[in-house]
N, CA, C and O atoms as a GROMACS GRO file, in nm:
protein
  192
    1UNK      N    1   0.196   0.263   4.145
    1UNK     CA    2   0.336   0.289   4.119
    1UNK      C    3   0.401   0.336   4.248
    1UNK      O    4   0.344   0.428   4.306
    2UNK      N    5   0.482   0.299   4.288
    2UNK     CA    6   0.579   0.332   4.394
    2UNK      C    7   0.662   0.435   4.411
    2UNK      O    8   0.668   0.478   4.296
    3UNK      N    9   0.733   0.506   4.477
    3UNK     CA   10   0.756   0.605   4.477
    3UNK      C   11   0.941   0.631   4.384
    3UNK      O   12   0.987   0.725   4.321
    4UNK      N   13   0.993   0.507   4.419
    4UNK     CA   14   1.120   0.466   4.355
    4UNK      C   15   1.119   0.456   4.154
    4UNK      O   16   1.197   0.477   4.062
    5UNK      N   17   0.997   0.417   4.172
    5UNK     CA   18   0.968   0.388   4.043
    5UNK      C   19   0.879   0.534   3.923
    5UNK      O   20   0.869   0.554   3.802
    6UNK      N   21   0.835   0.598   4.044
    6UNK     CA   22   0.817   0.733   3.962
    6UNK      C   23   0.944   0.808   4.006
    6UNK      O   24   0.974   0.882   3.913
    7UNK      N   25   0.994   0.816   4.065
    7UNK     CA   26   1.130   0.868   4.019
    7UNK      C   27   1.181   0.811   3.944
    7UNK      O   28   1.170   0.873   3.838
    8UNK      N   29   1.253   0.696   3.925
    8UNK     CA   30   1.299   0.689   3.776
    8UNK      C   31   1.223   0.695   3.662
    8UNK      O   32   1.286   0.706   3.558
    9UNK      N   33   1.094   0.690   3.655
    9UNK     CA   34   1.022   0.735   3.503
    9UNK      C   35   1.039   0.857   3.534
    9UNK      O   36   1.077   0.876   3.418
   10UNK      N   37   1.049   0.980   3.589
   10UNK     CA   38   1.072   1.119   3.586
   10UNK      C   39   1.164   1.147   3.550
   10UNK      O   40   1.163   1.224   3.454
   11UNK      N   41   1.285   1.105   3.601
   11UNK     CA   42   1.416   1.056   3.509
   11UNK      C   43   1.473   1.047   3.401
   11UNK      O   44   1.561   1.114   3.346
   12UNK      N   45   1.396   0.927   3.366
   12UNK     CA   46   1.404   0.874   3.220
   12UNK      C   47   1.316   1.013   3.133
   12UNK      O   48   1.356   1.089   3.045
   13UNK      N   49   1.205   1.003   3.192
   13UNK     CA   50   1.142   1.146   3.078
   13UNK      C   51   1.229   1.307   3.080
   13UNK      O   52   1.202   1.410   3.018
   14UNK      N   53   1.323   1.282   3.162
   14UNK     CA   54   1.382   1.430   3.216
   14UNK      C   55   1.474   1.411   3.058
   14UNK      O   56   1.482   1.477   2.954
   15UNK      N   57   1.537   1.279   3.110
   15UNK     CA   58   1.631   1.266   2.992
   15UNK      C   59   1.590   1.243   2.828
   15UNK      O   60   1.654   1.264   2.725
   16UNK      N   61   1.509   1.211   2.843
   16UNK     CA   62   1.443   1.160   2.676
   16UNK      C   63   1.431   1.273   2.612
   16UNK      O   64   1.473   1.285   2.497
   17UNK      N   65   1.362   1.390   2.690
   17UNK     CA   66   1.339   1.514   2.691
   17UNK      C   67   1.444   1.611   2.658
   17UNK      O   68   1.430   1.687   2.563
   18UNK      N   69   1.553   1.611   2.737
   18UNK     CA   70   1.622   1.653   2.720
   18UNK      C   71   1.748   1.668   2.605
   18UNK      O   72   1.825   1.763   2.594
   19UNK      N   73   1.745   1.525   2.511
   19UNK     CA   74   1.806   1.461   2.424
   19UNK      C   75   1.809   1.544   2.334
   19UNK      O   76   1.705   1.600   2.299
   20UNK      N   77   1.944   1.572   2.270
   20UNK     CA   78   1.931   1.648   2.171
   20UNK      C   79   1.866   1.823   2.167
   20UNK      O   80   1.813   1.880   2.071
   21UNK      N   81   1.886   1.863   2.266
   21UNK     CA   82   1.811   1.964   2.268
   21UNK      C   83   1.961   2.099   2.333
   21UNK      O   84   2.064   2.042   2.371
   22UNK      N   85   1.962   2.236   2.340
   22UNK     CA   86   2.093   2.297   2.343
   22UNK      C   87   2.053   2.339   2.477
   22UNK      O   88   1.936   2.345   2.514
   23UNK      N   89   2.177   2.375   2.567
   23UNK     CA   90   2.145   2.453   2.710
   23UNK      C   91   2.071   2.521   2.742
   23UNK      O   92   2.032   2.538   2.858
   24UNK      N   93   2.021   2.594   2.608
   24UNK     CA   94   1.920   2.744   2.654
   24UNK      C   95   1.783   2.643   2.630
   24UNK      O   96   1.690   2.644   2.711
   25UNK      N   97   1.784   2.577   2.540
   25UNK     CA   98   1.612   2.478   2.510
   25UNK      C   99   1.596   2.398   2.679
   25UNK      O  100   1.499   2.410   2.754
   26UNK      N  101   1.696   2.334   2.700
   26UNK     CA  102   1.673   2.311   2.866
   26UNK      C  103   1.680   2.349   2.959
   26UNK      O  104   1.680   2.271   3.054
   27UNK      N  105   1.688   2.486   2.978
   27UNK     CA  106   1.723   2.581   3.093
   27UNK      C  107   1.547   2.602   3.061
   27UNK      O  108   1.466   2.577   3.150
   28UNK      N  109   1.509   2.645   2.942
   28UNK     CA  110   1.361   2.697   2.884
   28UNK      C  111   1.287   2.584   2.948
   28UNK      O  112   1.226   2.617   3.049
   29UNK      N  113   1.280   2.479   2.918
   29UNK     CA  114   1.181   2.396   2.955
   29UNK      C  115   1.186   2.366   3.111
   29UNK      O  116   1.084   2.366   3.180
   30UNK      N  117   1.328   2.339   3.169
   30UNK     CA  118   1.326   2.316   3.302
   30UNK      C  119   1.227   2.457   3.369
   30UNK      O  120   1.163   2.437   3.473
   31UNK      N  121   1.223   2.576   3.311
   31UNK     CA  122   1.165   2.691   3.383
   31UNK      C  123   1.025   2.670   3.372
   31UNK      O  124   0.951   2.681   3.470
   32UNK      N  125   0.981   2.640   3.253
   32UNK     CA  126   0.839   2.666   3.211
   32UNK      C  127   0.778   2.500   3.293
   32UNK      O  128   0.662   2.516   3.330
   33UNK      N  129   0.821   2.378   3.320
   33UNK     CA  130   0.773   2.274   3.376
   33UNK      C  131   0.817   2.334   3.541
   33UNK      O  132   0.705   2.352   3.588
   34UNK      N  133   0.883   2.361   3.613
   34UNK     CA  134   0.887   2.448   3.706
   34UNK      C  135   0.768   2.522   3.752
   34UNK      O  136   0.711   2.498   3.858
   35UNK      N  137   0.735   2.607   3.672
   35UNK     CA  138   0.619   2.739   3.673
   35UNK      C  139   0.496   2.635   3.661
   35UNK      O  140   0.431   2.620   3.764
   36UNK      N  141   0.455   2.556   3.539
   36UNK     CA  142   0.335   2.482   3.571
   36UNK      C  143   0.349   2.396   3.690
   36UNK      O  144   0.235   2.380   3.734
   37UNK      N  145   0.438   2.333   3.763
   37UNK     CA  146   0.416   2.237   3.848
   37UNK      C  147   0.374   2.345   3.976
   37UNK      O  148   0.281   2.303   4.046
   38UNK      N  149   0.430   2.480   4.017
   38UNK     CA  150   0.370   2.582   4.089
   38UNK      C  151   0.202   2.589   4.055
   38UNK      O  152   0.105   2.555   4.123
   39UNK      N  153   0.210   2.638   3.944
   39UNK     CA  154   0.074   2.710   3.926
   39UNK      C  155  -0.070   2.598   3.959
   39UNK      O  156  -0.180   2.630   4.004
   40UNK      N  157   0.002   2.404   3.904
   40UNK     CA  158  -0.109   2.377   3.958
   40UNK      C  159  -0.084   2.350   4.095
   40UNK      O  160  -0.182   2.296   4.145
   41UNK      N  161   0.009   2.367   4.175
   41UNK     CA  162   0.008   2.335   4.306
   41UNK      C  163  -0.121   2.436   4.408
   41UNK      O  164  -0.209   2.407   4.489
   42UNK      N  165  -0.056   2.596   4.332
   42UNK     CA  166  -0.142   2.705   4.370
   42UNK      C  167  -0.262   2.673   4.312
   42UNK      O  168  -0.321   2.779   4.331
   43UNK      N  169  -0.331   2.611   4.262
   43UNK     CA  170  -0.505   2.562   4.181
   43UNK      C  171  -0.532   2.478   4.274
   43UNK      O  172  -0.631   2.501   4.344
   44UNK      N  173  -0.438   2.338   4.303
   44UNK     CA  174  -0.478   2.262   4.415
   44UNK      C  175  -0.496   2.299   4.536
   44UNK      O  176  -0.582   2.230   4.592
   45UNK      N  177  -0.445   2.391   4.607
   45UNK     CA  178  -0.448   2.492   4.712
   45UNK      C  179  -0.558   2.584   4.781
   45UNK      O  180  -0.598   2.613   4.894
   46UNK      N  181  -0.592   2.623   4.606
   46UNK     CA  182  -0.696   2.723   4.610
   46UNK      C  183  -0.816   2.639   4.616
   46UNK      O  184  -0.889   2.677   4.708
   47UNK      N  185  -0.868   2.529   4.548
   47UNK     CA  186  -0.926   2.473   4.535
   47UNK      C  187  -0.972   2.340   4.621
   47UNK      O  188  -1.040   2.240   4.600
   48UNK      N  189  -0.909   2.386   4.712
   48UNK     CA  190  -0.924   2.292   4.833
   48UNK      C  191  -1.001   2.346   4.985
   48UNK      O  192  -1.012   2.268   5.080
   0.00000   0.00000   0.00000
């Protein structure tokens, strides 16, 4: 997959995701996918 092309599937899942859901449910999830994309960065890090 190319790099153009996982950005728009990240995209598309940002939005699918996001559908139907109220400001505070996506402020919540944007934080908590935030914090895991850290934590495994810090695992990959450590673990290297």
């Amino acid at each position: 997959m190319g790099s153009c092309e996982f950005v728009t599937l990240i995209s598309t899942l940002a939005c699918t995701i996001a559908k139907n859901k109220s400001q505070k449910e996506i402020e919540l999830l944007a934080v908590f996918f935030t914090q895991l994309g850290d934590t495994l960065a810090t695992i990959s890090v450590i673990d290297s």
